[in-house]
C-alpha positions as CSV (number, residue, x, y, z in Angstrom):
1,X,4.3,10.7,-37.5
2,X,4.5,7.1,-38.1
3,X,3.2,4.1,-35.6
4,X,6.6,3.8,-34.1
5,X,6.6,6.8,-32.9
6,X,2.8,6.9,-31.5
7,X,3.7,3.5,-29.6
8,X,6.4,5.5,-27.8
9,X,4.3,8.0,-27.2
10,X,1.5,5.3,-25.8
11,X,3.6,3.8,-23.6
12,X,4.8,7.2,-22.1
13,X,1.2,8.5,-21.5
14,X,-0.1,5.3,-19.7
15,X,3.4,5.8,-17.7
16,X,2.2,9.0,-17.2
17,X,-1.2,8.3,-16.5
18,X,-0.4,5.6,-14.0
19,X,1.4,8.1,-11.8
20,X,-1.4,10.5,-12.4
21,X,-3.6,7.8,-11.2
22,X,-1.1,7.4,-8.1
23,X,-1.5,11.2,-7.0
24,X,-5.0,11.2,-7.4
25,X,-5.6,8.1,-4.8
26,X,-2.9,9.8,-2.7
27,X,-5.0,12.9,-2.6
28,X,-2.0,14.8,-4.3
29,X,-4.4,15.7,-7.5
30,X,-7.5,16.7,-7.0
31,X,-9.2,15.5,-10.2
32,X,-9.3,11.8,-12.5
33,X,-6.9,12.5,-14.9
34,X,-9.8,12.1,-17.4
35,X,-8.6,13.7,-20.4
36,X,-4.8,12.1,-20.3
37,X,-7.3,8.9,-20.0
38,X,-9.3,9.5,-23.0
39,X,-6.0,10.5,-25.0
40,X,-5.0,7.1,-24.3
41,X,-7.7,5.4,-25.4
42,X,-7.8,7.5,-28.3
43,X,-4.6,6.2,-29.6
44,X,-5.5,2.4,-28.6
45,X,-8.6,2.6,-30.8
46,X,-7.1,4.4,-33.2
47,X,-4.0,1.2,-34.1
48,X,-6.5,-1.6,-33.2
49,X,-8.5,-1.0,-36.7
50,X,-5.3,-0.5,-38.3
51,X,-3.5,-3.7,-39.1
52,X,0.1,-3.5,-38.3
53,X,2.4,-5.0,-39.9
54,X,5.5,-4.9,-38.3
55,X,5.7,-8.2,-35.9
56,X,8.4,-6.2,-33.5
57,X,5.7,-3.1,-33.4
58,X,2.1,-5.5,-33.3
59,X,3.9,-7.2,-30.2
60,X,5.0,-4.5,-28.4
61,X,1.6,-2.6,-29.4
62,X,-0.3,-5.5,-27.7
63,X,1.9,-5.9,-24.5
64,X,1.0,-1.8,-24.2
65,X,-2.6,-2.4,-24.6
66,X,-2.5,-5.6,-22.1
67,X,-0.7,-3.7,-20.0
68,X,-3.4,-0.8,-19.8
69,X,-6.3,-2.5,-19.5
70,X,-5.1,-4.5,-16.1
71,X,-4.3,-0.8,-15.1
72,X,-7.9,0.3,-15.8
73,X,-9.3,-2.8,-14.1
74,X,-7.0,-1.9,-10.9
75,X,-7.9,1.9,-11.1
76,X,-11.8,1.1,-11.6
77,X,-11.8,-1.6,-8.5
78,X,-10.0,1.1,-6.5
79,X,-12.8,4.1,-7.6
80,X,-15.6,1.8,-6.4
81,X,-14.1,1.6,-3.5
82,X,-14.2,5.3,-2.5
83,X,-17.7,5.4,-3.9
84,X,-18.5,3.3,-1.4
85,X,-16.5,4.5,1.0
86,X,-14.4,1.4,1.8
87,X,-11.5,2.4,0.2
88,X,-8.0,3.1,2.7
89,X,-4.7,4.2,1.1
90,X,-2.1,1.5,2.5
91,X,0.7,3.2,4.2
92,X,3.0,0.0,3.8
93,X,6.3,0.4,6.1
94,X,5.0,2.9,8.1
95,X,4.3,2.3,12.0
96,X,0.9,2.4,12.7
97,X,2.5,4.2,15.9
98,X,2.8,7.6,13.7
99,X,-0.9,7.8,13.1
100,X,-2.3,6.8,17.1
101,X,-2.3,9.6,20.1
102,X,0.7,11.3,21.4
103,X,2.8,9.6,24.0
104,X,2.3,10.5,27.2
105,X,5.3,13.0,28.9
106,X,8.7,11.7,29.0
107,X,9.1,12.4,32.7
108,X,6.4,9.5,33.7
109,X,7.5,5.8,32.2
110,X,4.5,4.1,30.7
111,X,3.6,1.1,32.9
112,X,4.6,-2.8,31.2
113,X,0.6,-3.4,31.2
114,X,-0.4,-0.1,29.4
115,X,2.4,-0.3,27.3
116,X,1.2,-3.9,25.8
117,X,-2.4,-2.6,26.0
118,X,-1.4,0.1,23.2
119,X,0.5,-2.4,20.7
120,X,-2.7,-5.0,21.5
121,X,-4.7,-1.8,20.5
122,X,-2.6,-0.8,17.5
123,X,-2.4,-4.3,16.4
124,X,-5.8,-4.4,16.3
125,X,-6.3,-1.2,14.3
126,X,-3.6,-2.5,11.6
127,X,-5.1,-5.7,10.8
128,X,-8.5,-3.9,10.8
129,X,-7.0,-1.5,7.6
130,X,-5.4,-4.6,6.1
131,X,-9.0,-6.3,6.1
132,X,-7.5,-9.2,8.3
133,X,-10.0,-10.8,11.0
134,X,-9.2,-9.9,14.5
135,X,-11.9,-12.8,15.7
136,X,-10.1,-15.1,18.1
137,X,-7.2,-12.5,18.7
138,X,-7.3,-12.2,22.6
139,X,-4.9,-9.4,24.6
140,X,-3.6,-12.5,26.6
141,X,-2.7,-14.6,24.2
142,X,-1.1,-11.8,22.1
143,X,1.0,-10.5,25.4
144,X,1.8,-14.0,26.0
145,X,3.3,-14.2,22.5
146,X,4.9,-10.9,22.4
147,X,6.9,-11.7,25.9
148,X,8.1,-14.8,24.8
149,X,9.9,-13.7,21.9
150,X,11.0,-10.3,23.5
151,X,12.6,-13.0,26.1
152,X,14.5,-14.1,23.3
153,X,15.5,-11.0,21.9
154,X,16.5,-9.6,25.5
155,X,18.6,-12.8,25.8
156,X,20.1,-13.1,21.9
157,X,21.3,-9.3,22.4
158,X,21.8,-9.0,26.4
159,X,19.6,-6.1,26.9
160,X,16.5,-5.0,28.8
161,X,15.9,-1.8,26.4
162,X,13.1,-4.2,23.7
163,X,11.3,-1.8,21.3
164,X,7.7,-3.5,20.1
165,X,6.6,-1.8,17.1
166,X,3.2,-2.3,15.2
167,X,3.7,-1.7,11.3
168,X,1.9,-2.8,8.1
169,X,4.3,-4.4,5.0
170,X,2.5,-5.9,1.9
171,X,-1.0,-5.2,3.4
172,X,-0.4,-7.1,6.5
173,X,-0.1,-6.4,10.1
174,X,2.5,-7.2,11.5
175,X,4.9,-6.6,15.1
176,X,8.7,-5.9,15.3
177,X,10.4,-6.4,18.3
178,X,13.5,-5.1,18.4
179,X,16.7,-4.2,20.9
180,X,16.7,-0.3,21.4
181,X,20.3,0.9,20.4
């Protein structure tokens, strides 16, 4: 087998082992992919005592290897953190709704002041995940806010039916308020 050919099979194993890497942090595998790891490092030592000579090949062999080691750094940072126990998979475009208490029966309509209560509450938890500070964040000053701009949206769209949604997207907290359809 010549170096071409181990190059493509590098960059398919760290491919490999970055989705490996995925499932593992997702709780999907139960193990470090350990040995596909070593494998991979295995071939990296193995062409960085060899001088290439191919400019094409020495390139691409060193974007690979450049390319693997920020991987390791990310993967390490993240395995410190479940050590330590700090670590929490971000669930990016998900509602933090899905993951809080039931609603209550369909039959009884939430009052206006529990309803805010909850996104205040859930809005609170989110920013908490996403390591944001909730210092200064008051529930009046965050109701005040949210009824202003659902004043909007009830006007823009002529409706009364306003959906307030807490969600995370690119690690931050964040609220939707949207017209019901």
């Amino acid at each position: 087998m010549g170096i071409r050919e181990d190059i493509e099979i590098l960059d398919s194993k760290i491919s490999r082992l970055k989705i490996e890497y995925e499932q593992y942090f997702s709780r999907i595998l139960k193990r470090e992919p350990v040995k596909l790891r070593e494998e991979v490092d295995r071939l990296i030592l193995l062409y960085s005592n060899q001088p290439i000579t191919n400019t094409a090949l020495k390139f691409r062999f060193h974007n690979l290897v450049a390319k693997y080691n920020a991987y390791k750094q990310y993967w390490q940072r993240i395995l410190r953190a479940i050590e330590e126990g700090t670590y929490v998979r971000k669930a990016e475009g998900i509602s933090a709704s899905t993951t809080s208490a039931p609603p209550p029966p369909p039959d009884t309509p939430p009052k206006p002041e529990d309803q805010m209560r909850e996104v205040y509450q859930k809005f609170v938890e989110a920013r908490k995940r996403c390591n944001e500070p909730v210092d200064g964040l008051s529930f009046e000053s965050l109701a005040r806010t949210i009824e202003k701009h659902k004043k909007k949206i009830e006007e823009k769209y002529r409706t009364k039916d306003v959906a307030v949604k807490v969600y995370i997207k690119d690690g931050k907290a964040k609220i939707a308020i949207t017209p019901k359809k």
